[in-house]
C-alpha positions as CSV (number, residue, x, y, z in Angstrom):
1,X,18.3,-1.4,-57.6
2,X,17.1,-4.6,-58.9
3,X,13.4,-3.9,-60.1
4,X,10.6,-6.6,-59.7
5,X,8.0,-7.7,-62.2
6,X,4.4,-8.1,-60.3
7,X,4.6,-12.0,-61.4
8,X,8.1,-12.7,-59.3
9,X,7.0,-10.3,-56.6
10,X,3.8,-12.8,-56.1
11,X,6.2,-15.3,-56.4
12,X,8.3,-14.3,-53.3
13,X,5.3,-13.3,-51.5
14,X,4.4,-17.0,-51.8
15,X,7.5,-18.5,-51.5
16,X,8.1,-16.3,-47.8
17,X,4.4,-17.1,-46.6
18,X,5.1,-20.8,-47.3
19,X,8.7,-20.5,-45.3
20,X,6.5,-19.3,-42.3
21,X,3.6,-22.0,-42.7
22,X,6.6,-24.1,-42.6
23,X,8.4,-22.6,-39.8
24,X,5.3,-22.3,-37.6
25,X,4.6,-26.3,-38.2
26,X,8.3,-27.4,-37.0
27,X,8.3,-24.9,-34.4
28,X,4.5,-26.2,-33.4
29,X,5.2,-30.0,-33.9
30,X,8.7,-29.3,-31.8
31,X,6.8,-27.3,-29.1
32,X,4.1,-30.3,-28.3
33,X,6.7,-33.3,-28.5
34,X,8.4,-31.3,-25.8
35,X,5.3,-30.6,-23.7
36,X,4.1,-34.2,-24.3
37,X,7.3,-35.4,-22.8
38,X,6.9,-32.9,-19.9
39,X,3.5,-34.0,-19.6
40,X,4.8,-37.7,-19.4
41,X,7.7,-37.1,-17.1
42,X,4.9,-35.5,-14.8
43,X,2.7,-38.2,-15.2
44,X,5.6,-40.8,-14.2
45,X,6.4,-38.6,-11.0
46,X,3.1,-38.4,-10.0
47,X,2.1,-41.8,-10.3
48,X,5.4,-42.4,-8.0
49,X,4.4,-40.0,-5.4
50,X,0.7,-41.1,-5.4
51,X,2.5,-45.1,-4.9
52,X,4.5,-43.5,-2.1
53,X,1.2,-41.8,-0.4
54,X,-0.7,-45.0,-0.8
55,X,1.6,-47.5,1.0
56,X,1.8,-44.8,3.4
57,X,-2.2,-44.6,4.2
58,X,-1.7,-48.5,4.2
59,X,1.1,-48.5,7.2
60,X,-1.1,-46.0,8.8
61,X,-4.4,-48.2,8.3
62,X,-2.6,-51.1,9.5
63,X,-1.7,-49.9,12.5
64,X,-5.3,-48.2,13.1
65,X,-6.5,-52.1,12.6
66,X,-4.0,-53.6,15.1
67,X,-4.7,-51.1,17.6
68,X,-9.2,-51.1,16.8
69,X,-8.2,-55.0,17.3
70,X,-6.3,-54.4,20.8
71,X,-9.1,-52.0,22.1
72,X,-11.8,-54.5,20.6
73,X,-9.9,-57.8,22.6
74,X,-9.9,-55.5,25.9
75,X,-13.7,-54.6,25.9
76,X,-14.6,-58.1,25.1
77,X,-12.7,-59.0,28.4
78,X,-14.3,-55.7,30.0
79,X,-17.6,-57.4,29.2
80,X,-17.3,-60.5,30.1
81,X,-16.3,-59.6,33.7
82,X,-19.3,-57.7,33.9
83,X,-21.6,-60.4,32.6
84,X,-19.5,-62.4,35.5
85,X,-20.8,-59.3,38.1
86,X,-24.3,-59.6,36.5
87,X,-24.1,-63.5,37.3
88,X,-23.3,-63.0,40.9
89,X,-25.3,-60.1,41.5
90,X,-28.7,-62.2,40.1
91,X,-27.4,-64.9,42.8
92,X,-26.7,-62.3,45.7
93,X,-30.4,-60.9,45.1
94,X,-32.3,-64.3,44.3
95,X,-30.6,-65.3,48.0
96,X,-31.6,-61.9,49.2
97,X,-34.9,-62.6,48.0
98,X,-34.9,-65.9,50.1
99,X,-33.9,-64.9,52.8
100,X,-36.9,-62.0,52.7
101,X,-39.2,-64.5,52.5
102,X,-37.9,-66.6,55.2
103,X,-37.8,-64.1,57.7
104,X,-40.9,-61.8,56.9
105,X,-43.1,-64.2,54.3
106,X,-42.9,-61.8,52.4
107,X,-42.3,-61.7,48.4
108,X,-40.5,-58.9,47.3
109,X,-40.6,-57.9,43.5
């Protein structure tokens, strides 16, 4: 067996803990390459989905608008036909009130 003097057996000692600082940086500087290029692959599907979800809301919004619009046009007309009923009805009772006062002399209120 080949015997050792304490100097070379430092030696190797230092020379294997250097192969595994060594080691332990590739395999560390390999390891977070790979997870930054998973983190931007993520990053680039995400970004597509939340594209996708957004011109989805949009669609959806858009047709909430037209329909708001529809429902707004048809209680505009809803009102206007009932300031039309209020119009007559302030006619039917001023001639109601007339006639009141024609026929009795009386002023109703």
């Amino acid at each position: 067996m080949i015997s050792m003097t304490e100097p070379q057996t430092w030696t190797m000692i230092g020379a294997f803990i250097a192969l595994m600082f060594g080691m332990l940086t590739v395999v560390s500087t390999l390891f977070v390459r790979v997870l930054r290029a998973e983190v931007g692959g993520l990053r680039t599907e995400m970004v597509v989905r939340f594209e996708s979800v957004d011109r989805r809301f949009e669609a959806m919004d858009a047709k909430f608008e037209a329909k708001f619009d529809a429902v707004d046009a048809r209680l505009d007309s809803v009102n206007n036909r009932i300031d039309s009923m209020n119009t007559r009805i302030d006619a039917l009772d001023r001639d109601v009130q007339a006639l009141v006062k024609r026929t009795f002399g009386l002023d109703r209120e």
